[in-house]
PDB file of N, CA, C and O in Angstrom:
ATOM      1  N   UNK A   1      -2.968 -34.648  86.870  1.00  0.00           N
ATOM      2  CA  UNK A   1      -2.411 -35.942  86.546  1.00  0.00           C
ATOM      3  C   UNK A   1      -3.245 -36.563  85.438  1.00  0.00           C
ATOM      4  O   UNK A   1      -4.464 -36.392  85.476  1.00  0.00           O
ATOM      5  N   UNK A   2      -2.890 -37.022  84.799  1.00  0.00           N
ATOM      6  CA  UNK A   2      -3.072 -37.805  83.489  1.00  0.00           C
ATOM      7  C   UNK A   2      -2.675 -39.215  83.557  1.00  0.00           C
ATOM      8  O   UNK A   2      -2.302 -39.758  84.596  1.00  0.00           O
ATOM      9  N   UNK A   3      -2.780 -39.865  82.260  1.00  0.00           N
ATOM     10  CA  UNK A   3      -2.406 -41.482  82.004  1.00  0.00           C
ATOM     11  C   UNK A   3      -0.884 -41.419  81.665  1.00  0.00           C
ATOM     12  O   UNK A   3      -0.228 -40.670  80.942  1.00  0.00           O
ATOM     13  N   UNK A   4      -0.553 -42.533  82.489  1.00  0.00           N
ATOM     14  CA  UNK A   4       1.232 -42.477  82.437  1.00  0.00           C
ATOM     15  C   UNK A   4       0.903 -44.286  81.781  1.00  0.00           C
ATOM     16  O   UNK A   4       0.287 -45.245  82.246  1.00  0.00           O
ATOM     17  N   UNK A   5       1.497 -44.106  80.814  1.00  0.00           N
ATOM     18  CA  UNK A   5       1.879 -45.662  79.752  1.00  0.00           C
ATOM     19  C   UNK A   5       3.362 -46.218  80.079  1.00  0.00           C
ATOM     20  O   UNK A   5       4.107 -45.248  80.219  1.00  0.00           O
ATOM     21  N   UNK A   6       3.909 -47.191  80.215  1.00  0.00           N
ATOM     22  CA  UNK A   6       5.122 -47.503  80.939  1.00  0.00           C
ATOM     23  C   UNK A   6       5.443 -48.714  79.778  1.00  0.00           C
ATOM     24  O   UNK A   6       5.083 -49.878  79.956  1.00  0.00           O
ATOM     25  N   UNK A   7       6.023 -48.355  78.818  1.00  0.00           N
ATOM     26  CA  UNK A   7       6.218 -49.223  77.555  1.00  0.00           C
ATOM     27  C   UNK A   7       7.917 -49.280  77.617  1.00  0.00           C
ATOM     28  O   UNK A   7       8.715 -48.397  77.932  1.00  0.00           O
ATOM     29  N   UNK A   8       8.173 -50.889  77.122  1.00  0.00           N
ATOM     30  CA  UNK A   8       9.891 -51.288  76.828  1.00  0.00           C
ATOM     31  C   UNK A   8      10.049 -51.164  75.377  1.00  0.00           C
ATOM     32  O   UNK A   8       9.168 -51.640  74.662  1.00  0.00           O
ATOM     33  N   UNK A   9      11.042 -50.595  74.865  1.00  0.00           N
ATOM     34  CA  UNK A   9      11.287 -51.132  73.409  1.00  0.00           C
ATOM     35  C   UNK A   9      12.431 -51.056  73.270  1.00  0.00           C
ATOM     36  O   UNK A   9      13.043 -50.197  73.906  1.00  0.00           O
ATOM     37  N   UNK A  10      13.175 -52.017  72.302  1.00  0.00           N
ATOM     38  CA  UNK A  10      14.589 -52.664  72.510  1.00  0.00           C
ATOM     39  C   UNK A  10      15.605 -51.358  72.067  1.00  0.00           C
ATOM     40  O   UNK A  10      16.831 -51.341  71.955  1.00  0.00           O
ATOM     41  N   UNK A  11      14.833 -50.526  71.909  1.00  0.00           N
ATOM     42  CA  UNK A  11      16.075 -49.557  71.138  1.00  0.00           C
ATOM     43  C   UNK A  11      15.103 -48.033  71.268  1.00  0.00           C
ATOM     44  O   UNK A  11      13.909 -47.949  71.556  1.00  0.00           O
ATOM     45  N   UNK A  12      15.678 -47.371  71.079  1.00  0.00           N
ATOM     46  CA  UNK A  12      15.112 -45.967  70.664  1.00  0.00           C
ATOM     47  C   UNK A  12      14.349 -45.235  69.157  1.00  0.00           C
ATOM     48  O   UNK A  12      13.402 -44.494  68.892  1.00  0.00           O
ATOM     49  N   UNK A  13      15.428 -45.973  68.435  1.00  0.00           N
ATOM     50  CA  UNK A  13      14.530 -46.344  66.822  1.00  0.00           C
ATOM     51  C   UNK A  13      13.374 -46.990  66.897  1.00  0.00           C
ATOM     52  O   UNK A  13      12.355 -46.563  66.355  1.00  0.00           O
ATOM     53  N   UNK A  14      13.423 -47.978  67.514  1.00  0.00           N
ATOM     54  CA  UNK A  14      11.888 -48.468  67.562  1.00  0.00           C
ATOM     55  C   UNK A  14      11.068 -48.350  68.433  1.00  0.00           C
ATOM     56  O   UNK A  14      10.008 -48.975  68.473  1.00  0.00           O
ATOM     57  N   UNK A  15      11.630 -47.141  69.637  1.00  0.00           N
ATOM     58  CA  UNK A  15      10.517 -46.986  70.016  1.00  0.00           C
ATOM     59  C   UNK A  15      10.087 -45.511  69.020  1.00  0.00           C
ATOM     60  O   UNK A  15       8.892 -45.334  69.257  1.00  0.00           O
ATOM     61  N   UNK A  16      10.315 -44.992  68.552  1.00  0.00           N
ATOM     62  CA  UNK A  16      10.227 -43.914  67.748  1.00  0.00           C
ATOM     63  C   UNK A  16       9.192 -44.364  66.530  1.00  0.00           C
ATOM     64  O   UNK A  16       8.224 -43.776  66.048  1.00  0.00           O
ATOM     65  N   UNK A  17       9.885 -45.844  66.187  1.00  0.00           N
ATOM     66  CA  UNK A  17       8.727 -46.185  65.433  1.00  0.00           C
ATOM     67  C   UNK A  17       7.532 -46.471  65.788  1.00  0.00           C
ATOM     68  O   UNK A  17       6.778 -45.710  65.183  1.00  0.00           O
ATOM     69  N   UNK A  18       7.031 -47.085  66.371  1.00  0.00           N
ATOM     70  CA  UNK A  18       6.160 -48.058  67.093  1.00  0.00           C
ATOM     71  C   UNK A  18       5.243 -46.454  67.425  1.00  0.00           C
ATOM     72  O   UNK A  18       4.046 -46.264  67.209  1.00  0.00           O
ATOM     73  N   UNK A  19       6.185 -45.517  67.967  1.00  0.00           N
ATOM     74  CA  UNK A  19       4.709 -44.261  68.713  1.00  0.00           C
ATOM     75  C   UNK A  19       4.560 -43.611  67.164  1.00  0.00           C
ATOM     76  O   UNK A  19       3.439 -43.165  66.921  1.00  0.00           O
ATOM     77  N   UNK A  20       5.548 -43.509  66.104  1.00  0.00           N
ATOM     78  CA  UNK A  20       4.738 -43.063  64.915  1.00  0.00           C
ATOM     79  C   UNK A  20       3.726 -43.750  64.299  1.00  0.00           C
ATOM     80  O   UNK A  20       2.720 -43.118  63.975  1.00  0.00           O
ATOM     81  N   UNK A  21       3.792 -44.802  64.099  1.00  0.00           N
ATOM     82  CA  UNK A  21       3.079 -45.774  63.816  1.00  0.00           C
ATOM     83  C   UNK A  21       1.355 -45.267  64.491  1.00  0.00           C
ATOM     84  O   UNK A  21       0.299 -44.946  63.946  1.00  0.00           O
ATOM     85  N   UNK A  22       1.735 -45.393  65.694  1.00  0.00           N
ATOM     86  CA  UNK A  22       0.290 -45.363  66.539  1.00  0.00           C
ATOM     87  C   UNK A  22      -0.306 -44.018  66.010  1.00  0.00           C
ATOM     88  O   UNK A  22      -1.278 -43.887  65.266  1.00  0.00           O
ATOM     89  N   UNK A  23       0.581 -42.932  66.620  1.00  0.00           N
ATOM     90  CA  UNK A  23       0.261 -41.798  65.810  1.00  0.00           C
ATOM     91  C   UNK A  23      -0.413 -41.735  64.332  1.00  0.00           C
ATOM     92  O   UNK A  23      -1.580 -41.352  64.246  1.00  0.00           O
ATOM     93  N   UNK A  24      -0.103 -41.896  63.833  1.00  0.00           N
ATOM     94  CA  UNK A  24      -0.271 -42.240  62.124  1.00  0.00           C
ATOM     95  C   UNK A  24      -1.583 -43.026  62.081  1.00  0.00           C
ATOM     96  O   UNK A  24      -2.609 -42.777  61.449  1.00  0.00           O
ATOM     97  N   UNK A  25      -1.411 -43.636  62.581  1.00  0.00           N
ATOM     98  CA  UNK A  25      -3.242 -44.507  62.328  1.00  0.00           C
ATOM     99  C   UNK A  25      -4.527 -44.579  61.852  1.00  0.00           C
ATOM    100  O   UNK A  25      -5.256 -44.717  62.835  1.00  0.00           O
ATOM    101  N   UNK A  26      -5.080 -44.560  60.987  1.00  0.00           N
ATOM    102  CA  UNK A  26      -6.487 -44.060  60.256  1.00  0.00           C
ATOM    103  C   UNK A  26      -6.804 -44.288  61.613  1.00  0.00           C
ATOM    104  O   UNK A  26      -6.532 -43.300  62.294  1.00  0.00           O
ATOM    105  N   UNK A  27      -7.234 -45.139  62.193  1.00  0.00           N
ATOM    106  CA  UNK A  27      -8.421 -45.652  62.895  1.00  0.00           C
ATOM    107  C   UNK A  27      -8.558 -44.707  64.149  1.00  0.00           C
ATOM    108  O   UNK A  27      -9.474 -44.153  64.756  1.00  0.00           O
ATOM    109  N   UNK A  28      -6.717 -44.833  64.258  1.00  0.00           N
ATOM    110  CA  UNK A  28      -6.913 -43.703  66.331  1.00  0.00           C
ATOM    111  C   UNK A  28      -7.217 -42.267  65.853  1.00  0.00           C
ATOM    112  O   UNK A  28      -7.887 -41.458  66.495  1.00  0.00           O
ATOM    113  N   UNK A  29      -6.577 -42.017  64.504  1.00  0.00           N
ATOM    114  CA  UNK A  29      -6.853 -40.318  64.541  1.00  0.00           C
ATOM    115  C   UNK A  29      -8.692 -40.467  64.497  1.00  0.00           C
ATOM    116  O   UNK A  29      -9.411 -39.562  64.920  1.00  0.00           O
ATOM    117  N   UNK A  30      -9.201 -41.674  63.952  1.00  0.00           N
ATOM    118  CA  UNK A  30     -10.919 -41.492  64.069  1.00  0.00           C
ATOM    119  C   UNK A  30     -11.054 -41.051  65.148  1.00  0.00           C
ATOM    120  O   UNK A  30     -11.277 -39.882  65.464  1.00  0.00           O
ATOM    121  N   UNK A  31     -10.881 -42.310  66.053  1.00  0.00           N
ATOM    122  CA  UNK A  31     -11.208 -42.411  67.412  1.00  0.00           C
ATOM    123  C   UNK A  31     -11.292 -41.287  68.340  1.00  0.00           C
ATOM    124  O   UNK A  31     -12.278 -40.849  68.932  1.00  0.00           O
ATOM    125  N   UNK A  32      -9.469 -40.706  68.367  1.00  0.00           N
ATOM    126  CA  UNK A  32      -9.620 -39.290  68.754  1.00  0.00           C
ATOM    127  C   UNK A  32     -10.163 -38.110  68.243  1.00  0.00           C
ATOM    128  O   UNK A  32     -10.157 -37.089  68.931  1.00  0.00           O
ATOM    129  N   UNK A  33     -10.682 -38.133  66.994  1.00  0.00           N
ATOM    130  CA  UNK A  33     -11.207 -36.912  66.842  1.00  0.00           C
ATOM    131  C   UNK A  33     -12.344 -36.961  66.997  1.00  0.00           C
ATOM    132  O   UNK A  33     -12.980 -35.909  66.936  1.00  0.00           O
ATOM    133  N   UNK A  34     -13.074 -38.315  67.276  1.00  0.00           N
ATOM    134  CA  UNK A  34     -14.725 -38.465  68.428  1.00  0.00           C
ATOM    135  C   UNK A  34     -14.550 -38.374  69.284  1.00  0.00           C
ATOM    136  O   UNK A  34     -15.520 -38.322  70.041  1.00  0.00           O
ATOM    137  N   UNK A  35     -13.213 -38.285  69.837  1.00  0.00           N
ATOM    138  CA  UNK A  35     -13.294 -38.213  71.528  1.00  0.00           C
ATOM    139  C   UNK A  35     -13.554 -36.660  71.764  1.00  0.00           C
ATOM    140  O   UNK A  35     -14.399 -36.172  72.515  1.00  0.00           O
ATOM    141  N   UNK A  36     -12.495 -35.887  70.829  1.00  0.00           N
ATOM    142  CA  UNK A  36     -12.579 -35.080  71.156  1.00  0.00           C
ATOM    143  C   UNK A  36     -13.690 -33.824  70.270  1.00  0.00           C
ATOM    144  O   UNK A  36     -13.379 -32.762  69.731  1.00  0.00           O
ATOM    145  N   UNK A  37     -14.624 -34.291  70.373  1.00  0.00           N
ATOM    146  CA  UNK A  37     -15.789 -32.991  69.244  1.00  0.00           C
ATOM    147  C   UNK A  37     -15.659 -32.275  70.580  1.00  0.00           C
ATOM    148  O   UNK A  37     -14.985 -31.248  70.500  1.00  0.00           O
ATOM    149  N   UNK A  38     -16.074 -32.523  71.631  1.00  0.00           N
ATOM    150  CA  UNK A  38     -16.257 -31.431  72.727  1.00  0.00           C
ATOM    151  C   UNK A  38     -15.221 -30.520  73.053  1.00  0.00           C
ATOM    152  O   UNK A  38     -15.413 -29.442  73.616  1.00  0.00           O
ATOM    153  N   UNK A  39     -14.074 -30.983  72.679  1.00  0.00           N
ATOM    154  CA  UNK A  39     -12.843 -30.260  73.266  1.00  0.00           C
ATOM    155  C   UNK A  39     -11.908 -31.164  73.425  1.00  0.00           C
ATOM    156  O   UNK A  39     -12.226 -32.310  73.742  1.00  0.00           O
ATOM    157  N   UNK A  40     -10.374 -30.744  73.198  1.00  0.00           N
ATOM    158  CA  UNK A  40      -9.574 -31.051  73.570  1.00  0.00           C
ATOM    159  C   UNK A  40      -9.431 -32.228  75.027  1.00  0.00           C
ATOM    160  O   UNK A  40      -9.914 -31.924  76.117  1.00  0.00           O
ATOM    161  N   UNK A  41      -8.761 -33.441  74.809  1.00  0.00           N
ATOM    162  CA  UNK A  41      -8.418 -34.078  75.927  1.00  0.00           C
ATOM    163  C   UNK A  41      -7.162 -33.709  76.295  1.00  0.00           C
ATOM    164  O   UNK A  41      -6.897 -33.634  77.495  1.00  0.00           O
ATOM    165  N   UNK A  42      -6.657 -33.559  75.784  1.00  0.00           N
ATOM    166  CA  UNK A  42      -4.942 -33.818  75.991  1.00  0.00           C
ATOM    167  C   UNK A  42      -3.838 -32.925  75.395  1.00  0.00           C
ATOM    168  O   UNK A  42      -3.129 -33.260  74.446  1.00  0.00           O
ATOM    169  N   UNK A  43      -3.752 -31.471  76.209  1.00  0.00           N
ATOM    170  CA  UNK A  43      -3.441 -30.223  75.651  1.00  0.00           C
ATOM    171  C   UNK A  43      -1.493 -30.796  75.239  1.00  0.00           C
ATOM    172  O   UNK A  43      -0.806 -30.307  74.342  1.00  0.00           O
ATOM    173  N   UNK A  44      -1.014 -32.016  76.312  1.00  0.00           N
ATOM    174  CA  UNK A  44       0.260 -32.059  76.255  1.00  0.00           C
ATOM    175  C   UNK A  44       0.667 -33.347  76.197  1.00  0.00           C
ATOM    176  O   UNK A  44       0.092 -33.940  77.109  1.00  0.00           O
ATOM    177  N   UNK A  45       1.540 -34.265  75.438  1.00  0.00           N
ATOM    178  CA  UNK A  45       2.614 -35.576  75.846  1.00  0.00           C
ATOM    179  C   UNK A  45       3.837 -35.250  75.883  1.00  0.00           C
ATOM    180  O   UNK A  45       4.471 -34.658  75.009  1.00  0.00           O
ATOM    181  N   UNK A  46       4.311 -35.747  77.212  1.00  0.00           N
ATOM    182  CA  UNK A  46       5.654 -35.906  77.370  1.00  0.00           C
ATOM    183  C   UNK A  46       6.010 -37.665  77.376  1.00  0.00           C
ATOM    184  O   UNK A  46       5.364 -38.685  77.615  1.00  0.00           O
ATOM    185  N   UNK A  47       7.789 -37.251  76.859  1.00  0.00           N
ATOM    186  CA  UNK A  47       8.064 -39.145  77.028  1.00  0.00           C
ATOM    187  C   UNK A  47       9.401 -38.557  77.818  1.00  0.00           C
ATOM    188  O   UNK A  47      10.041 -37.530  78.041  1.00  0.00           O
ATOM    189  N   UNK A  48       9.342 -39.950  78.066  1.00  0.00           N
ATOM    190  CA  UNK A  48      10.739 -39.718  79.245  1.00  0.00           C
ATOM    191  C   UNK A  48      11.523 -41.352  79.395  1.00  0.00           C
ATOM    192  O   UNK A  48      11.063 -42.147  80.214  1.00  0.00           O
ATOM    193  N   UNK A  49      12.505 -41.660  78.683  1.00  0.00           N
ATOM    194  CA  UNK A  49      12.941 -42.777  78.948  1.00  0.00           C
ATOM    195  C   UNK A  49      14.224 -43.206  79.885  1.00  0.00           C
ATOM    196  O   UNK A  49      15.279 -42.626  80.142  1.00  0.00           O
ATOM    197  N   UNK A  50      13.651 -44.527  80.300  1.00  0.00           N
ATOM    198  CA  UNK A  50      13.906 -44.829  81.793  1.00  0.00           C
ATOM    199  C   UNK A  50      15.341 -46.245  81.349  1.00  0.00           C
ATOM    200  O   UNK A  50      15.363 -47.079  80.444  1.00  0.00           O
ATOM    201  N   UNK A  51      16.068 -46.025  82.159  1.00  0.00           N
ATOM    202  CA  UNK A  51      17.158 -47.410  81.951  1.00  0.00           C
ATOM    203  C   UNK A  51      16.625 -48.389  82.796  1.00  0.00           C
ATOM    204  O   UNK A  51      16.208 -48.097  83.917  1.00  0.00           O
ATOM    205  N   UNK A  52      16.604 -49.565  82.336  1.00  0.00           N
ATOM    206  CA  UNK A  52      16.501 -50.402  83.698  1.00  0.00           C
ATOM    207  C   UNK A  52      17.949 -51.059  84.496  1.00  0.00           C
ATOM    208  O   UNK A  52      19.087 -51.397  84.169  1.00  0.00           O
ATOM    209  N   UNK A  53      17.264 -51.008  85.509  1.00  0.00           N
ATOM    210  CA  UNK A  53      18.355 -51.910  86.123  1.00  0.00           C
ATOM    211  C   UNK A  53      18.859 -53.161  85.618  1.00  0.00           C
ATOM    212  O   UNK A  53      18.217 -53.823  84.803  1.00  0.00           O
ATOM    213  N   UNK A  54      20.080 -53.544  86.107  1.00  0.00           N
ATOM    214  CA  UNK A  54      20.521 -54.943  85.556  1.00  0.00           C
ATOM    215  C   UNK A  54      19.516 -55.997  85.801  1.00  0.00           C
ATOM    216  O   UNK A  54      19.066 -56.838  85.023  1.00  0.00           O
ATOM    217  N   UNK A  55      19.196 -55.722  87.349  1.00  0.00           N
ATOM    218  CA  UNK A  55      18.439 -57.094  87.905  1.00  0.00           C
ATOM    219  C   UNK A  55      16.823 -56.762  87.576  1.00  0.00           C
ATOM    220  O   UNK A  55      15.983 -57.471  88.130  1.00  0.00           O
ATOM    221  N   UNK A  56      16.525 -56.029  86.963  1.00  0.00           N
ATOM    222  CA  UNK A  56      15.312 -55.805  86.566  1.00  0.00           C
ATOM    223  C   UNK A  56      14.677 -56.656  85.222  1.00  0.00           C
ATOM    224  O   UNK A  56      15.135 -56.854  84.097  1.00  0.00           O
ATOM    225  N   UNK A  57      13.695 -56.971  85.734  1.00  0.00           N
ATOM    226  CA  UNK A  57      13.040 -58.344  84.833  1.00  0.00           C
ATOM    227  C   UNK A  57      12.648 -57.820  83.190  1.00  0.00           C
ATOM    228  O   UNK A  57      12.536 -58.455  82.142  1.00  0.00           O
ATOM    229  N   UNK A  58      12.517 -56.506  83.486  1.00  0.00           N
ATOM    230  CA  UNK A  58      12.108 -56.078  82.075  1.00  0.00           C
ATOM    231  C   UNK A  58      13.275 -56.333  80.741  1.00  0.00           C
ATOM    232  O   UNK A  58      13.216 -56.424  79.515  1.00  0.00           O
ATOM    233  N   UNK A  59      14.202 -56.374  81.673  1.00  0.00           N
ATOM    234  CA  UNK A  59      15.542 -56.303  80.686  1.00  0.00           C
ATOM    235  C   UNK A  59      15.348 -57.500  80.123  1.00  0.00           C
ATOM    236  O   UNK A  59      15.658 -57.387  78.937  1.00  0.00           O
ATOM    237  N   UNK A  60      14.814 -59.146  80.485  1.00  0.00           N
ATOM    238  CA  UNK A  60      14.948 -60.159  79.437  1.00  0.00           C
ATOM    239  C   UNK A  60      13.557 -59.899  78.672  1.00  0.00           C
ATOM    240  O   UNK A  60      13.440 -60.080  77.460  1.00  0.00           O
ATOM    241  N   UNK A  61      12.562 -59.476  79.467  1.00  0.00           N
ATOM    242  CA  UNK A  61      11.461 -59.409  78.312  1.00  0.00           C
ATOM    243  C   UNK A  61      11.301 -58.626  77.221  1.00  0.00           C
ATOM    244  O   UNK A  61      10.356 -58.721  76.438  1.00  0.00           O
ATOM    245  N   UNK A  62      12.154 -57.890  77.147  1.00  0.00           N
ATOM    246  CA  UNK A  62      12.333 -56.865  76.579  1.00  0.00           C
ATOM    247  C   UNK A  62      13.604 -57.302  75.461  1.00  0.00           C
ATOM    248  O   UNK A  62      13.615 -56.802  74.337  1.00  0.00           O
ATOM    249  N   UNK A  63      14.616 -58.243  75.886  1.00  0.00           N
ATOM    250  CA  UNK A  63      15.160 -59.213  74.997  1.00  0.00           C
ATOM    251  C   UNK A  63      14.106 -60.015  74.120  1.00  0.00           C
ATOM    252  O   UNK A  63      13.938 -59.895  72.907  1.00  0.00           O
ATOM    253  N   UNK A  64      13.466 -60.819  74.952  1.00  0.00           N
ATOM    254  CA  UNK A  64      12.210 -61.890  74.224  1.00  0.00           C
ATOM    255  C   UNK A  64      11.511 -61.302  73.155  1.00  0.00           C
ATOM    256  O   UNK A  64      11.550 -61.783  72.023  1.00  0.00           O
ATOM    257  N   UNK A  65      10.768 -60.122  73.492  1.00  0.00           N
ATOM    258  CA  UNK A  65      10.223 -59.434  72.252  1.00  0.00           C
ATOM    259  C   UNK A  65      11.019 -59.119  71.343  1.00  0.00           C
ATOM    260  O   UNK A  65      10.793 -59.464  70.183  1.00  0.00           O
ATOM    261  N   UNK A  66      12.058 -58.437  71.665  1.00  0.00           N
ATOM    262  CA  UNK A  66      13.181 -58.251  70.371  1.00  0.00           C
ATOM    263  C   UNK A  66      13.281 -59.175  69.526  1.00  0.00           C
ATOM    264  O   UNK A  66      12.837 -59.124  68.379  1.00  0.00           O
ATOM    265  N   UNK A  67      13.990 -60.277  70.124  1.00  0.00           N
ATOM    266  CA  UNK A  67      14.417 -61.476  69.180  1.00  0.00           C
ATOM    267  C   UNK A  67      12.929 -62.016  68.463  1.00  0.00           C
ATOM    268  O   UNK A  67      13.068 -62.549  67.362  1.00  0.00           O
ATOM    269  N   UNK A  68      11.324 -61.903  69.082  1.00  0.00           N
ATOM    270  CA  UNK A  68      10.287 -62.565  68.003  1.00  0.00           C
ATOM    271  C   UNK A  68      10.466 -61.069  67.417  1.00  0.00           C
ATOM    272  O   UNK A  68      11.378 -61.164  66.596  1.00  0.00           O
ATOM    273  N   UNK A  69      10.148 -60.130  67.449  1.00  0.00           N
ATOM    274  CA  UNK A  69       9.736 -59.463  66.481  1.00  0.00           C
ATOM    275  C   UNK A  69      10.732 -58.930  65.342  1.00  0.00           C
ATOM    276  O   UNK A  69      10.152 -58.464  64.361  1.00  0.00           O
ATOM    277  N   UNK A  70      12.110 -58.921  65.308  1.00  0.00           N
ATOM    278  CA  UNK A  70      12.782 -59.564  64.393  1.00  0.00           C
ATOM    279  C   UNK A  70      12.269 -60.923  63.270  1.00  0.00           C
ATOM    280  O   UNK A  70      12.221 -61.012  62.043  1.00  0.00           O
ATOM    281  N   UNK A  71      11.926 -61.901  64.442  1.00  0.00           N
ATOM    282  CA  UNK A  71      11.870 -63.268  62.988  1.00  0.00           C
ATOM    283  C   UNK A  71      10.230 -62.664  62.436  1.00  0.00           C
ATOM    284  O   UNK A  71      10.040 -62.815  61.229  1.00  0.00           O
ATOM    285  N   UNK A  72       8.876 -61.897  63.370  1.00  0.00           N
ATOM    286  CA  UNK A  72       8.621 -61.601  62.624  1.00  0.00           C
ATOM    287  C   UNK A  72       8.302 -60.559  61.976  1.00  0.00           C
ATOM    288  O   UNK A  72       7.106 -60.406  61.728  1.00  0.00           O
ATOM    289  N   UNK A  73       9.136 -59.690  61.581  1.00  0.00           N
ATOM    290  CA  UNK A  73       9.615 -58.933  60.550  1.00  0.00           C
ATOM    291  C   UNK A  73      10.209 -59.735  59.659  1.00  0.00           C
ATOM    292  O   UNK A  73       9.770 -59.317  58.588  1.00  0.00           O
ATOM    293  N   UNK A  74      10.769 -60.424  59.479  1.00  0.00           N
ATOM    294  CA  UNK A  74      11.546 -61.497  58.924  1.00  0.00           C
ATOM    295  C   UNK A  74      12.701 -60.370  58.438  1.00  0.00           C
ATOM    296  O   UNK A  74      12.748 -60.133  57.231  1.00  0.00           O
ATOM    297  N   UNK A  75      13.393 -59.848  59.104  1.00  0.00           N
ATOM    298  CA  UNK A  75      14.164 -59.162  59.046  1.00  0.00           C
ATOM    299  C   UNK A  75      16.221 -59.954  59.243  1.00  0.00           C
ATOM    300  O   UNK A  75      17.035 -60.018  60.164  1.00  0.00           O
ATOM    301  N   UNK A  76      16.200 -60.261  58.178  1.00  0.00           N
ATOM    302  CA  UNK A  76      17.398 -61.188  58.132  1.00  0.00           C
ATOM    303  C   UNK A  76      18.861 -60.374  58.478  1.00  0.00           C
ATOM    304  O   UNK A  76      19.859 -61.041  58.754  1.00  0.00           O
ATOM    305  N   UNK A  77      18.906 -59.032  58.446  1.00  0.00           N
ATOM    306  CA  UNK A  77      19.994 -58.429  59.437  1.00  0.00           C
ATOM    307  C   UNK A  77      19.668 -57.716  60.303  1.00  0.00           C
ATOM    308  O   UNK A  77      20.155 -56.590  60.198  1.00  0.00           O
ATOM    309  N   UNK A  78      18.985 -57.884  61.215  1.00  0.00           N
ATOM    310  CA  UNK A  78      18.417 -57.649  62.855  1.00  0.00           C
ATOM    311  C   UNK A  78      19.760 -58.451  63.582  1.00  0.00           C
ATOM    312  O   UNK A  78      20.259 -59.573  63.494  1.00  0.00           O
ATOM    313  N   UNK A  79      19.971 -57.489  64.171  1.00  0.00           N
ATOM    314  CA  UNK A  79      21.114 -57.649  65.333  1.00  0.00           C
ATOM    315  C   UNK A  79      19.900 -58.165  66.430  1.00  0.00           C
ATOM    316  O   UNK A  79      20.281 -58.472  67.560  1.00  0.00           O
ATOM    317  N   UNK A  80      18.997 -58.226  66.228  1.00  0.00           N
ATOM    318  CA  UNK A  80      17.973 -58.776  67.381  1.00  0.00           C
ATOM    319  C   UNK A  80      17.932 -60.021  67.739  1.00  0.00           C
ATOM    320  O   UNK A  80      18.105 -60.418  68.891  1.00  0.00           O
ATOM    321  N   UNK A  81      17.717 -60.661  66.837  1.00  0.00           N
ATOM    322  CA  UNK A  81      17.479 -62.191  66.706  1.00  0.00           C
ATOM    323  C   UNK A  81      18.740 -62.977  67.732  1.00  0.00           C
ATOM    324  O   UNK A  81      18.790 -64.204  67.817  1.00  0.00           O
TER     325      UNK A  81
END
């Protein structure tokens, strides 16, 4: 067993972005490649995305972030907002 991360993102495009992004990073590829001088941490990632339920709370927060991170993107045709 490993670290399980349990992240919302309003769409699949962005969550696609958001893990390239991280991926991509001057700073984490540093980070990880000090983590790992000794060896490998982390031979495998899997993602696996989950629907939520209607009555599940994530579904408005997961609205809320949408609609700010639209205004800031200042992204003026975001179906988000």
């Amino acid at each position: 067993m490993g670290l399980i991360y349990i992240v919302a993102f309003p769409s699949v495009e962005a969550q696609k972005k958001a893990w390239k992004a991280f991926w991509d990073d001057p700073e984490w590829k540093k980070v990880k490649a000090d983590a790992e001088k000794d060896g490998v941490l982390v031979k495998e990632t899997k993602a696996k995305n989950l629907q939520a339920t209607d009555y599940s709370p994530i579904r408005e927060a997961t609205r809320r972030r949408s609609r700010h991170d639209g205004k800031k993107l200042g992204n003026k045709d975001s179906n988000l907002n």
